[in-house]
N, C-alpha and C positions, 0 to 999 in steps of 0.2 A: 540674564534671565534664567530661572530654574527650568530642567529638561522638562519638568511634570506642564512647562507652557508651551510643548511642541505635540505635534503628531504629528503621526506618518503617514503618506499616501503611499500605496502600495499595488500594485495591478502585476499580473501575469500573461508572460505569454507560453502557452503549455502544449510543447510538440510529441506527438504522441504517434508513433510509428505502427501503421496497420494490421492485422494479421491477415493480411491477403497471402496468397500461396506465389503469386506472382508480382513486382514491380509497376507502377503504378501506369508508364507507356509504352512495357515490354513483356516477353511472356519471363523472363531470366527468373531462379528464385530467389526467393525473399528471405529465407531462413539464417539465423546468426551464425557465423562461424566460416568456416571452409578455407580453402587456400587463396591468398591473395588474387584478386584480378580472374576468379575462377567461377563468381556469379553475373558476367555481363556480356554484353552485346553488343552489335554496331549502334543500338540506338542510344544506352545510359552511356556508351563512352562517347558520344557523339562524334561519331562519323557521317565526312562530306557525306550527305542523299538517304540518313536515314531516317526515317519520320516516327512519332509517337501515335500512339492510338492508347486513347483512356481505357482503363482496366474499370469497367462496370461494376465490380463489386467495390470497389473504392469508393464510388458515389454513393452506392447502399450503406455501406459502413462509416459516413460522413454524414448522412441522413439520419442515422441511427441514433449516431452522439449526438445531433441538431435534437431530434426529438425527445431523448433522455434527459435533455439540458435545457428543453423548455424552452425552446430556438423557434424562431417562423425560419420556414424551410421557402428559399426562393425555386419558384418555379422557373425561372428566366437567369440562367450563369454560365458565367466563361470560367476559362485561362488568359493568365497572360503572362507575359515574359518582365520577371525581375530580374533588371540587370544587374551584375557586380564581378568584378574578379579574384576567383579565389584558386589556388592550386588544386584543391581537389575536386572544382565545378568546370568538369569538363567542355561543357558551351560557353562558360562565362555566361552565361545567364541559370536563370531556377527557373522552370514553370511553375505559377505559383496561382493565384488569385488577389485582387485587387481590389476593383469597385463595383464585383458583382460576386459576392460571396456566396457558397450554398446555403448556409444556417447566420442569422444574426437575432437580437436582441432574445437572448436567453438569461437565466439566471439558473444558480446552483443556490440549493438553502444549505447551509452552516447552522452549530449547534456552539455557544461560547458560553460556559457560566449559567448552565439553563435556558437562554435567550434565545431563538432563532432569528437568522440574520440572511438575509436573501445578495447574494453576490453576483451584482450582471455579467452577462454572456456577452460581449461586444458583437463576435463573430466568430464563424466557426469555418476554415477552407481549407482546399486537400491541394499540397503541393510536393515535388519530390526529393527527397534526402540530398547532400552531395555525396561523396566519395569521405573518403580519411586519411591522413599525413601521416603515417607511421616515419617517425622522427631516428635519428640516428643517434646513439647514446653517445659517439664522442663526437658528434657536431660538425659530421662530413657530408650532412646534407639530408635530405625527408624521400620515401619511396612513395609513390599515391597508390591507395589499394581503391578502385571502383565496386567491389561488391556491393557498396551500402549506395549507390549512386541510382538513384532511382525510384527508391526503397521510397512506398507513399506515406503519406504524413497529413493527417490533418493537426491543423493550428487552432487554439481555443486560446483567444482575448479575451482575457475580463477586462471589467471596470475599473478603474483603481477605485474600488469601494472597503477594499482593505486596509483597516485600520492598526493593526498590529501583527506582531510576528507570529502569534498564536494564531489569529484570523487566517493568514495569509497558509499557514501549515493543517490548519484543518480544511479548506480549499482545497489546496490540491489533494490531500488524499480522499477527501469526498469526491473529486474530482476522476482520481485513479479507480477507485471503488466502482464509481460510474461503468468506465469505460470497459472493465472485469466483467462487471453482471452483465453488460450488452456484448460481451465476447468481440470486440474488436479491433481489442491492443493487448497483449500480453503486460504491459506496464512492467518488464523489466528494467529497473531502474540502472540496473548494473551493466546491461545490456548496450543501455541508448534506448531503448523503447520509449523513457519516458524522461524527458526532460525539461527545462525551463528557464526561460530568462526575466530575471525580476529584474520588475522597476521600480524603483523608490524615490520617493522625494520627503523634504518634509516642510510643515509650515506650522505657525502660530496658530494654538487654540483659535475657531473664532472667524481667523481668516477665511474667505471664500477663496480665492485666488490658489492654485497650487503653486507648488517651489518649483525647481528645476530639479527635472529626474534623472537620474545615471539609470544604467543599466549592467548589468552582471549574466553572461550568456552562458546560455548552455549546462544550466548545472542538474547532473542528475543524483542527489542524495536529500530528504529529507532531514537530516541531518547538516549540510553545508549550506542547505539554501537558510535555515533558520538560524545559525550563526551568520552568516552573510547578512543579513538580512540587519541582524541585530547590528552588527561592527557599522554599517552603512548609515543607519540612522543618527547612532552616535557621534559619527567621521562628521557630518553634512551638518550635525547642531554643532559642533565645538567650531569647523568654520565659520559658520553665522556669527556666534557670541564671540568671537576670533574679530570680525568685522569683514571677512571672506567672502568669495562668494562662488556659489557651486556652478560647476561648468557641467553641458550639460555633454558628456561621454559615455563610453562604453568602459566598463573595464573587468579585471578579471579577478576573480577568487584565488586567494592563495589559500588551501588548507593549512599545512603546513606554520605559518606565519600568523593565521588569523585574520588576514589583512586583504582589502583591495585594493590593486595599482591600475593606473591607467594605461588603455590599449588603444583607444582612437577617439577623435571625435565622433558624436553620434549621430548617425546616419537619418534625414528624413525622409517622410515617402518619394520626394520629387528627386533626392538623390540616386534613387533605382531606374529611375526613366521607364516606369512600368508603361507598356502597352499590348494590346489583346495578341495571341498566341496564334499566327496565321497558320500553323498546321495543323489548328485542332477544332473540329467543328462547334457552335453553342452546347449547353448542357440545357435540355427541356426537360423538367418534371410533370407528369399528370399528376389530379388529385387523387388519382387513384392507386397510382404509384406509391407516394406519401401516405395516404391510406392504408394501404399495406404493409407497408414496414411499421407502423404504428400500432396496428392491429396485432404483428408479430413478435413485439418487444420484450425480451424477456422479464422477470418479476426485476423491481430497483429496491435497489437497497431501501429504502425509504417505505416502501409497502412491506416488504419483507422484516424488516424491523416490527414495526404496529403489528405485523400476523403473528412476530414473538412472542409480544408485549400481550394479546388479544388469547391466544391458544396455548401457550406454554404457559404463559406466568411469572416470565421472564422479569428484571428488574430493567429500568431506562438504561443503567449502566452496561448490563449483561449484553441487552439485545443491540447496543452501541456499539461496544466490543467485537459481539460475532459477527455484526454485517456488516463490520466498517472493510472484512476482505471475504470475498468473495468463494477465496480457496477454503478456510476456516469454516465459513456459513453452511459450504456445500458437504464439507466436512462433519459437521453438527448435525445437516440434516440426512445424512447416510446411518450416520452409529444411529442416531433414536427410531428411524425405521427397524431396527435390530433389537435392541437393549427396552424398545420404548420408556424411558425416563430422560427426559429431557432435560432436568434439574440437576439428575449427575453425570449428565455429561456436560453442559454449559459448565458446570462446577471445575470436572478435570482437566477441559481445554482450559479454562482461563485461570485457571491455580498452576496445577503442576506440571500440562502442557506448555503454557506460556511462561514459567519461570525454567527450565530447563531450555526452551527456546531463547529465551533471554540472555540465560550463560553460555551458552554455544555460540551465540552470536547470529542465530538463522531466523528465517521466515517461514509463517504456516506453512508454504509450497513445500518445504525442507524437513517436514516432519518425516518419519523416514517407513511408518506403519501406515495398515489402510483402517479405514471408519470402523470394522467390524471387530479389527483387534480393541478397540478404546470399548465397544460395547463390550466384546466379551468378558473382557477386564475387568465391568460394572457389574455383568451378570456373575461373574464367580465372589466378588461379594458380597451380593446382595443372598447368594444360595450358601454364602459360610465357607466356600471353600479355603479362602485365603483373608488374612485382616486387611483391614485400608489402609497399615502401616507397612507391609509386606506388598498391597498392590501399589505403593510409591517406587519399591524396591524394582516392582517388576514393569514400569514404566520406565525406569530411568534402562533395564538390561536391552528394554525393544526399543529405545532410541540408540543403543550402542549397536546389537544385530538384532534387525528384525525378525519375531520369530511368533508364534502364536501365545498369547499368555499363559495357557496350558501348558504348551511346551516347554517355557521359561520355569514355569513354578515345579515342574517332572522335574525340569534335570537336577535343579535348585535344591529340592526336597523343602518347599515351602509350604505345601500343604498345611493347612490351620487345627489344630490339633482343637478337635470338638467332640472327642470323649471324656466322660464324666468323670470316670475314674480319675484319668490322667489328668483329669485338669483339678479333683478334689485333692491328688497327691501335692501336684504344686503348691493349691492356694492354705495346705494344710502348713508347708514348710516356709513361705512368705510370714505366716502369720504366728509361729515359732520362732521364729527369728527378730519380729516387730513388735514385742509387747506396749510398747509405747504410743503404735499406732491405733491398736484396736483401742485404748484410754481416750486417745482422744478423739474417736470414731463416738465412742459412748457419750462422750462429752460435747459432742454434737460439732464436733471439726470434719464436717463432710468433705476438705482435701483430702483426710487422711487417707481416705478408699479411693482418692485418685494416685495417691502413692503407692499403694498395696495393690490396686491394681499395674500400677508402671514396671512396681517392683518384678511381676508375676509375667509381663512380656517380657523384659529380661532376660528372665531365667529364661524361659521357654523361645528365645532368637523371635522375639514377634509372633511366633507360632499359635498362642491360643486366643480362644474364641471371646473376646473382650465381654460381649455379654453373659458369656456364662462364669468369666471371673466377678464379673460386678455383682452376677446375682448370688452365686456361690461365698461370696467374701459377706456380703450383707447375712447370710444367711448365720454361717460362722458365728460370725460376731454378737449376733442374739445372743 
């Protein structure tokens, strides 16, 4: 049977590490980095007699994402204790949530192909990190670091309403974007901030019935989850047409290889032996509680987009672009308080901002200037100080050291030569040199004054004033 008779089901589970200041049943901090075993307590490394107490702003910032995602937020929720054993989950259990979650039946909308496409929210519940295996590189055995042992996390289930690898990748990052404008996860990807395990299956056009779905844990790159993604769907049809049949496991991503190998069987809810967390009292929400935080929500990408489209004049694509990150958005909206033109600056972020980002290999966060260097860069010239081909020069020097644009084009000796004289001298010696050109300037080949003028930047290192060569060159030529 041809692949074009398969689809894939596809659903996410998307752990998203809190920016609280503190661990989610301890005061210890939360911040990434430090020396082994040097952010914890008697209570994340779980020592005999010592008890949890919920970090209050964790529920706020779980309510937060509930409400940004379009979630009914339960007024009535516990903990409870997922069991399982693993070397770096110091209780052998996770406190986690179960059958009374804070946030369920949410949906995030998706944009594919012009289409809008609405992706359910299963549920949405804050449980705590384990710890990490730093592994021995010649195989003499694993050290456990606890810092990260603690560390709160709300969990966001979708549907498997994901049809494709594109669907399943614009998801999460509408997803990430989310959680950015409501400030409640940094979405370091590189970090562990923001991570995922997909689930894929696949079945016959047509079919109601899903396949049996594997799973792929913990990957944090938008880049391996969508190769993942793709090799999985492949693997699970050539078994089928194979006459195979897909077992339903865990397994794991090899970068490297391209490939997935199997890690275990896959685990069901009844295999955790969940039951309620007897050291930790219910979670009750008022409506006015909820209220509150609803009232307080910062602007989402989603409204913030249409204020592009509505106020600037922005195109679907532009305003797509800037809001799909948050850093970038906020970024846009600082330089046009400055420069006011909104047009050239969405222009140089997503031209030669984002193509210099691009070869470097960094993210918005990694631009390495502030919003008022990109304005003033617009403002010199838009006032003639410097050409647009000289302000490419002088972006690319303030991504190497940041420095003011002024100060770059001083040391530079960039300055736009927008004297008359001095630019009649050039366009007199261009034009002594190109008798062929001005021929066929008369003869109505209007390249040719785009050559007489390229010629004339040239000479002059970029230096003059493009419209006073174009006017001056026309003028000549009469």
């Amino acid at each position: 049977m041809p692949r074009e008779d398969y689809e894939a089901v596809i659903g996410l589970e998307v752990h998203a590490e809190l920016s609280t200041k503190t661990k989610i049943f301890c005061s210890c901090k939360t911040e990434f980095g430090g020396e082994p075993n040097t952010h914890c307590c008697p209570v994340c490394m779980a020592m005999p007699g010592a008890l949890p107490v919920l970090n209050e702003k964790v529920v706020e910032y779980a309510v937060k994402a509930g409400l940004a995602t379009n979630c009914e937020i339960s007024r009535d929720s516990k903990n409870d204790r997922k069991n399982y054993f693993y070397p770096d989950l110091p209780k052998s259990y996770q406190i986690s949530q179960f059958d009374k979650p804070l946030c369920e039946h949410g949906f995030v909308e998706i944009e594919v192909n012009d289409e809008k496409k609405k992706i359910g929210v299963t549920r949405i519940h804050i449980e705590e990190d384990a710890g990490k295996l730093n592994h021995d590189d010649y195989g003499r055995g694993s050290l456990v670091d606890l810092n990260r042992a603690g560390v709160p996390l709300i969990e966001i289930v979708s549907e498997p309403d994901m049809r494709s690898v594109e669907e399943a990748d614009k998801y999460l990052k509408k997803l990430k974007s989310i959680l950015q404008y409501i400030e409640v996860s940094d979405c370091k990807m590189q970090e562990g901030s923001l991570r995922a395990d997909v689930n894929v299956s696949v079945r016959k056009i047509g079919q109601k019935e899903y396949g049996t779905r594997t799973e792929m844990k913990n990957m944090n790159s938008f880049k391996s989850i969508t190769r993942a993604i793709e090799y999985e769907i492949e693997r699970q049809i050539d078994v089928i047409e194979n006459g195979g049949v897909i077992e339903q496991e865990t397994l794991r991503w090899d970068e490297v290889s391209g490939r997935t190998f199997s890690m275990r069987d896959k685990e069901d809810a009844h295999d955790y032996r969940y039951f309620p967390e007897p050291d930790l009292v219910a979670i009750r929400l008022s409506d006015e509680y909820i209220k509150n935080i609803k009232e307080n929500l910062p602007e989402l990408p989603e409204s913030r987009k249409e204020r592009y489209l509505a106020e600037y004049k922005l195109t679907q694509k532009e305003a797509n672009t800037l809001t799909s990150s948050k850093y970038l958005s906020d970024f846009f909206e600082d330089a046009i308080k400055i420069c006011n033109n909104p047009k050239a600056v969405c222009n140089w972020l997503l031209s030669d901002v984002a193509r210099i980002l691009n070869e470097k290999e960094l993210e918005p966060e990694d631009i390495p200037f502030k919003p008022n260097d990109i304005a003033e860069l617009i403002e010199l010239i838009e006032k003639g100080t410097i050409s647009s081909k000289i302000a490419k020069d002088v972006l690319e020097k303030m991504f190497e050291n940041p420095e003011a644009p002024s100060e770059i084009i001083k040391k530079n000796g960039w300055v736009q030569i927008s004297d008359e004289g001095a630019i009649k001298e050039v366009v007199l010696k261009i034009l002594e040199a190109n008798p062929q050109s001005i021929e066929d300037y008369k003869n109505g080949k209007d390249k040719a004054l785009g050559y007489l003028v390229g010629q004339a930047m040239k000479e002059t290192k970029g230096k003059a004033n493009p419209q006073m060569l174009n006017t001056m060159f026309k003028e000549y030529m009469k």
